[in-house]
C-alpha positions as semicolon CSV with decimal commas, in nm:
position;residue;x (nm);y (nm);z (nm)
1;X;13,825;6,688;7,507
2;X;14,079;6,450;7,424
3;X;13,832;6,157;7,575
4;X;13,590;6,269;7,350
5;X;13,788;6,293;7,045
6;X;13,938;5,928;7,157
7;X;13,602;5,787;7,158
8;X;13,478;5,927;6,849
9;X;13,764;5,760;6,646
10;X;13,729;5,418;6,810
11;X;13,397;5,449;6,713
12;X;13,402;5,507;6,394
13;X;13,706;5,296;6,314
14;X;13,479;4,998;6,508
15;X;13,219;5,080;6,272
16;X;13,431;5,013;5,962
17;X;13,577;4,715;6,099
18;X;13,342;4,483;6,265
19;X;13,047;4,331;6,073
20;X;12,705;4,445;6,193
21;X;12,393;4,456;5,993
22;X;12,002;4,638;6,026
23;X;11,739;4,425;5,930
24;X;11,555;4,633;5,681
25;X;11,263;4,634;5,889
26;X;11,463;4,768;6,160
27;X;11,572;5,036;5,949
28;X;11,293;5,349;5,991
29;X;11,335;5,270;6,416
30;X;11,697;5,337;6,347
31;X;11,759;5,624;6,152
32;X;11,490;5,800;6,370
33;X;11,661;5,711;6,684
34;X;11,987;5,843;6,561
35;X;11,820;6,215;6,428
36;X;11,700;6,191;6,752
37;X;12,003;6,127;6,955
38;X;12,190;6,340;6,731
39;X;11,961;6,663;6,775
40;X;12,000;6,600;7,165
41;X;12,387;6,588;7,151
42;X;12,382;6,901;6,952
43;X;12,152;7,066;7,148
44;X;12,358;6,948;7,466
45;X;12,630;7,126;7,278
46;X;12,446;7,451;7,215
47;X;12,358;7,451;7,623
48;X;12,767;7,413;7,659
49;X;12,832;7,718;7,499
50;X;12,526;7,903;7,660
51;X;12,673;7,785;8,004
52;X;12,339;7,663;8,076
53;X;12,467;7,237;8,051
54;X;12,200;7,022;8,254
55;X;12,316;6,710;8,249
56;X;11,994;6,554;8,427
57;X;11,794;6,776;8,131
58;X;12,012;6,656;7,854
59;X;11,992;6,299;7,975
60;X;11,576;6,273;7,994
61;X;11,569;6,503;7,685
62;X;11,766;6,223;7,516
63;X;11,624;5,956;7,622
64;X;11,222;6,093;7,558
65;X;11,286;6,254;7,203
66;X;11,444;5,868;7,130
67;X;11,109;5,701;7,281
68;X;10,906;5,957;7,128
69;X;11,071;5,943;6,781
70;X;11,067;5,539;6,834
71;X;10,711;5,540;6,968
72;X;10,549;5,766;6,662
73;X;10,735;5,534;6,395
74;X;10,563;5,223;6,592
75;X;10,246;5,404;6,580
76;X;10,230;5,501;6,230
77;X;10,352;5,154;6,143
78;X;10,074;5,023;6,278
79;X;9,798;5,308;6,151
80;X;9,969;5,212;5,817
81;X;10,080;5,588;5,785
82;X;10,465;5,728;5,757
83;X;10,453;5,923;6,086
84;X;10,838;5,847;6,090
85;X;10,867;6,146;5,816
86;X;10,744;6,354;6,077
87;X;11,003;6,264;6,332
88;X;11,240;6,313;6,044
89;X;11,174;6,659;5,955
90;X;11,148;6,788;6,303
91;X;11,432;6,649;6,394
92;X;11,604;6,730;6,071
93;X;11,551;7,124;6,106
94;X;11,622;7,139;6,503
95;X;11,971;6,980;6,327
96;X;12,014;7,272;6,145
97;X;11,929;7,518;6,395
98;X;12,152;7,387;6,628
99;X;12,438;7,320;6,442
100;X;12,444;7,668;6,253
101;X;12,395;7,819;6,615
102;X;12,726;7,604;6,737
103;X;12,865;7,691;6,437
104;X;12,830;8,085;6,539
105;X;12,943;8,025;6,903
106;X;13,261;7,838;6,781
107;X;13,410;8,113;6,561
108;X;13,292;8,360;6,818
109;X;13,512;8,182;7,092
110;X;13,783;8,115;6,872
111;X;13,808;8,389;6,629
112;X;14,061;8,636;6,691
113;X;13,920;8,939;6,561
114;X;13,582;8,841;6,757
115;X;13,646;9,198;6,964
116;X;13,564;9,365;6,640
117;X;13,330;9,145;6,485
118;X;13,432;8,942;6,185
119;X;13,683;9,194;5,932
120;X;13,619;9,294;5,596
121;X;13,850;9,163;5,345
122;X;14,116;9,479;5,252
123;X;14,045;9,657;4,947
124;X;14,287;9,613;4,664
């Protein structure tokens, strides 16, 4: 956990610090790729806390929904159509999903008044 948390700080801290720009016509590929990778790592999460963690599964799911998502926003480029928006909003809501059902699993685990469910706020 501490690796992980490690990482994610260097990361972002590299982010902030070393110069790196998109070309605009890069930009739909990206952000697409990144919903993408993002709604595997969450989902990789969610199969954590199920105890059901592939990691061959989570490593061809994230590397096909990135060609896939990549692959459609080529297409649609090309058909002159936003296809990417599709990506987008799939992506986007399996976001959601995921993260509200991680969100449900962590303050199960690590609630303390989990054995009774979540407590009513007293009466005054």
């Amino acid at each position: 956990m501490l690796y992980l948390l490690t990482s994610f700080a260097l990361g972002i801290v590299a982010g902030f610090f070393l110069p790196f720009s998109i070309p605009i016509t890069l930009g739909k590929y990206l952000s697409v790729a990144v919903l993408a990778a993002l709604d595997s790592i969450l989902g990789g999460g969610k199969a954590v806390f199920r105890k059901r963690f592939n990691i061959s599964l989570f490593v061809s799911g994230f590397v096909s929904n990135t060609f896939l998502a990549f692959l459609l926003t080529y297409i649609g480029d090309r058909l002159g159509v936003e296809l990417y928006l599709a990506a987008i909003i799939t992506f986007g809501v399996r976001i959601f999903q995921n993260l509200s059902i991680l969100r449900v699993y962590f303050f199960q685990r690590f609630s303390t008044d989990h054995q009774q469910g979540f407590s009513k706020p007293p009466l005054e």
